[in-house]
C-alpha positions in Angstrom: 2.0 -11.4 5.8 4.2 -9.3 8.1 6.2 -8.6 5.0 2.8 -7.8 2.9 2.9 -5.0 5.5 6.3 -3.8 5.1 5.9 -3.5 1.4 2.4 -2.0 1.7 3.6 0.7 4.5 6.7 1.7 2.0 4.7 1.6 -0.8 2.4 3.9 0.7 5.6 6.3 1.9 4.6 6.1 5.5 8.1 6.0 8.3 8.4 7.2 11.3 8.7 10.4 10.3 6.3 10.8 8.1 3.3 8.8 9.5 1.2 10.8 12.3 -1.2 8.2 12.6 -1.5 4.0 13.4 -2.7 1.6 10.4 -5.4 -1.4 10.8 -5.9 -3.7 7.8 -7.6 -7.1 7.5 -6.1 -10.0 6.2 -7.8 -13.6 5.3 -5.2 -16.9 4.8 -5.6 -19.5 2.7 -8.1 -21.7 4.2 -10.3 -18.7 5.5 -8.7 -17.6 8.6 -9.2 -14.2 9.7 -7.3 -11.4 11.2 -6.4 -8.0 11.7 -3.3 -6.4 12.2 -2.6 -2.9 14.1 0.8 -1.2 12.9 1.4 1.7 15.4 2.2 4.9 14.6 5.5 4.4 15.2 5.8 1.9 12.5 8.5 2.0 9.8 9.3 -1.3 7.4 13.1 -0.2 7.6 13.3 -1.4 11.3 12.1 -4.4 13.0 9.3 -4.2 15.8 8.1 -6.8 17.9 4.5 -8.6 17.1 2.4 -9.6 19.8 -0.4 -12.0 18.6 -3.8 -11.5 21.0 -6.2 -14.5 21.1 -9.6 -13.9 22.0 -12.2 -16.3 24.1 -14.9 -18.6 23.0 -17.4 -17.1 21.0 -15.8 -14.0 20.7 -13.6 -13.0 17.4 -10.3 -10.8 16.8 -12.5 -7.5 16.6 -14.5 -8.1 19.8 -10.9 -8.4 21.8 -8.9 -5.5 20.0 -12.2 -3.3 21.6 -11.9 -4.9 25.1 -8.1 -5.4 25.7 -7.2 -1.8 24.5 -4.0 -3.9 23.4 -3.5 -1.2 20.6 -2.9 1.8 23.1 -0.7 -0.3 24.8 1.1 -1.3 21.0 1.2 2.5 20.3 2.9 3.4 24.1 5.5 0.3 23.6 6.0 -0.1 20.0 5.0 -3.0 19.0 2.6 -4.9 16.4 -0.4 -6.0 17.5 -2.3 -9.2 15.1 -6.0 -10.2 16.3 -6.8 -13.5 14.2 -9.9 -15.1 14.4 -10.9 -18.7 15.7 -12.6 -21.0 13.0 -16.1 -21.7 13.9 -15.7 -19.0 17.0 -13.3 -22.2 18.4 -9.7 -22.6 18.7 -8.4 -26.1 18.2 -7.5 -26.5 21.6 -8.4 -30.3 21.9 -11.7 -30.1 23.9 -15.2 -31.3 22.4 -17.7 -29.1 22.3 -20.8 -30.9 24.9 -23.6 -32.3 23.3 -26.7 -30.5 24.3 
C-alpha cells in the first residue's frame, strides 16, 4: 500500500518542492479492513519517511483518533507518515471476550 502511495504521489507530480499542501486517502484491504493514511506535506516518493501506525480505542475508529490525537500536526512538524486503520467490529483482536450482558 505504502508503495500505492508512492506511485499515486509521482503520478500526481507532487515532491517536495512542488507540493504546498499534506494528502489523506482511504484505503480498504482485502478482507474489509479500513484505513487512512496522512502523507505530510513534506512528502516526496523519491525519499524514504518514517510511518507511524495510530491505533484507536474500543468503539472508536481510525477517523475518530486522527481528530483527537492531532497525530497529523505532529506528522507534518516531524516528517513522518501517519496510517489510522480501523478495528473490525470496532474490536481489535487483542485476545479478550467481549462480557455477556
Amino acid at each position: 500500500r505504502y508503495q500505492n502511495a508512492q506511485q499515486q504521489a509521482a503520478q500526481s507530480g507532487t515532491n517536495a518542492a512542488q507540493k504546498s499542501r499534506s494528502q489523506d486517502y482511504k484505503e480498504t484491504l482485502p478482507g474489509g479492513r479500513k484505513f487512512t493514511v496522512h502523507l505530510p506535506a513534506s512528502y516526496d516518493p523519491r525519499n524514504p519517511m518514517p510511518v507511524v501506525l495510530v491505533f484507536h480505542g474500543l468503539g472508536m475508529n481510525g477517523s475518530s483518533v486522527a481528530a483527537l490525537s492531532a497525530m497529523d500536526l505532529t506528522a507534518e512538524k516531524y516528517g513522518f507518515i501517519t496510517v489510522y486503520p480501523d478495528a473490525i467490529g470496532g474490536r481489535w483482536n487483542d485476545g479478550v471476550q467481549p462480557q455477556a450482558a
